[in-house]
N, C-alpha and C positions, 0 to 999 in steps of 0.2 A: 508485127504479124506477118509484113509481106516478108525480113529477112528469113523468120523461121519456119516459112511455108504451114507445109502438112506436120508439122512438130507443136504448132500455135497452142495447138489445143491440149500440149504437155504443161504449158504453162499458165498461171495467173497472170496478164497484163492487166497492169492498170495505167492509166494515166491521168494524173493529177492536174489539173490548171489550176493556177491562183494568182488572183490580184486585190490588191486595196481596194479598188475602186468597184464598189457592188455593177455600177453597168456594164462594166466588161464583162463581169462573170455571166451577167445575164442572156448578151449580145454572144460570148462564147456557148452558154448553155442552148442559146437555142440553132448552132450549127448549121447557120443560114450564113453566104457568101456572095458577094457580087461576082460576078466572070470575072470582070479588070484583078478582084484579089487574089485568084487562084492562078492566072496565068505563068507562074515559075514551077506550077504541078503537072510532073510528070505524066501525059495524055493518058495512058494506061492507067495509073494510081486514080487519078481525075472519074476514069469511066467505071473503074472497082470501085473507088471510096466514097462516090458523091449522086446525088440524083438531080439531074438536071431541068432545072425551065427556063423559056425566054429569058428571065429577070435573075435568077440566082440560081445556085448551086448548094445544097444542102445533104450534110453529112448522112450516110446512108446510117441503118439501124445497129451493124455490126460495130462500125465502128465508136459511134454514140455509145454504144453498151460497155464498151472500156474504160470511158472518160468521165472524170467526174470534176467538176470547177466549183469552184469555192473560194470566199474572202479569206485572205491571208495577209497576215502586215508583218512584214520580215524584219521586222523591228521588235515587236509587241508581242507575237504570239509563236508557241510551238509550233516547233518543227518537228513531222512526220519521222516516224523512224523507217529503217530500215529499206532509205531509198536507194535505186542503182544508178539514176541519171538525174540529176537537176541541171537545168537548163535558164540562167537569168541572166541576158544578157541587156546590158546599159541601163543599169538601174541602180549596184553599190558604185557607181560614180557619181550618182549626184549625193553620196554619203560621206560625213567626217570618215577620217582616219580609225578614229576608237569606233566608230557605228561601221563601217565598212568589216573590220576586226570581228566585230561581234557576229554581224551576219555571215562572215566565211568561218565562222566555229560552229557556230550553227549551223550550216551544211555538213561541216567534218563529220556532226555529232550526227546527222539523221545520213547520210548517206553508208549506206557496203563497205565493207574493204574492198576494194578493188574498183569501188563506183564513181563513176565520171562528174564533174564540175565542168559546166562548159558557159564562160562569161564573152562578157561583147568583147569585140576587137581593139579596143584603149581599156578596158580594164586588166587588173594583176593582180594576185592573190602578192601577198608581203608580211612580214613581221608573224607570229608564230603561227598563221594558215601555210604563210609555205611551207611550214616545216610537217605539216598533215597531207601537205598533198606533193604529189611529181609530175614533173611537165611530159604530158603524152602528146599533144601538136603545140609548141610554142604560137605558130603566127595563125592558128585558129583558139586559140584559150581556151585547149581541151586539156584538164588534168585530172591526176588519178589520187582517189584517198588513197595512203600506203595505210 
């Protein structure tokens, strides 16, 4: 929203959270933060996106109104179609080879042509996901579906 300024409103943003573990989703859902979490947030973005008290920081309405979390096990269950960014980083590392496989095909298959994969810093996409996607920052593991 904040790249696309006064255009925001040309587009549908959503943004999806998902974890296995239903507390997270809940702890996400309810868009309460301690100060100590937020301090790498930009003071600006911090005073647009959040409403502040002594004890926490809590996602303002606009924002909330974009986001929606939910259990998902990237093993198990479908993957959303037609997405432009996923974002999972340090998580197909603690995955076999063949499971690690499975879930970078399954990104291939729900993201864009054009849409970005962006994994943690020791993880690599290999064996027939590379061949779905190109390296847009190798030393940040940002790649692109071709």
């Amino acid at each position: 929203m904040e790249a696309l300024k006064e255009k925001a409103s040309d587009f549908d943003i959503k943004v999806y959270g998902t974890d296995i573990d239903p507390r997270c989703i809940e702890k996400a859902k309810s868009g309460v933060f301690g100060p100590n979490s937020l301090k790498e947030v930009n003071k600006t973005l911090l005073e647009k996106c959040f409403i502040k008290s002594e004890q926490y920081h809590a996602i303002n309405n606009v924002v909330k109104g974009i986001a929606r979390f939910e259990p998902h096990n990237l093993v198990s269950d479908e993957f959303m179609p037609h997405i432009d960014l996923i974002l999972c980083r340090n998580v197909v590392i603690y995955f076999t080879k063949p499971l690690q496989e499975m879930v970078y095909s399954g990104f291939a298959g729900a993201l864009n042509g054009g849409g970005f994969l962006v994994l943690g810093k020791v993880e690599s996409l290999w064996g027939y996901a590379k061949e779905q996607f190109e390296i847009f920052d190798n030393r940040e593991r940002i790649y692109r579906k071709t």
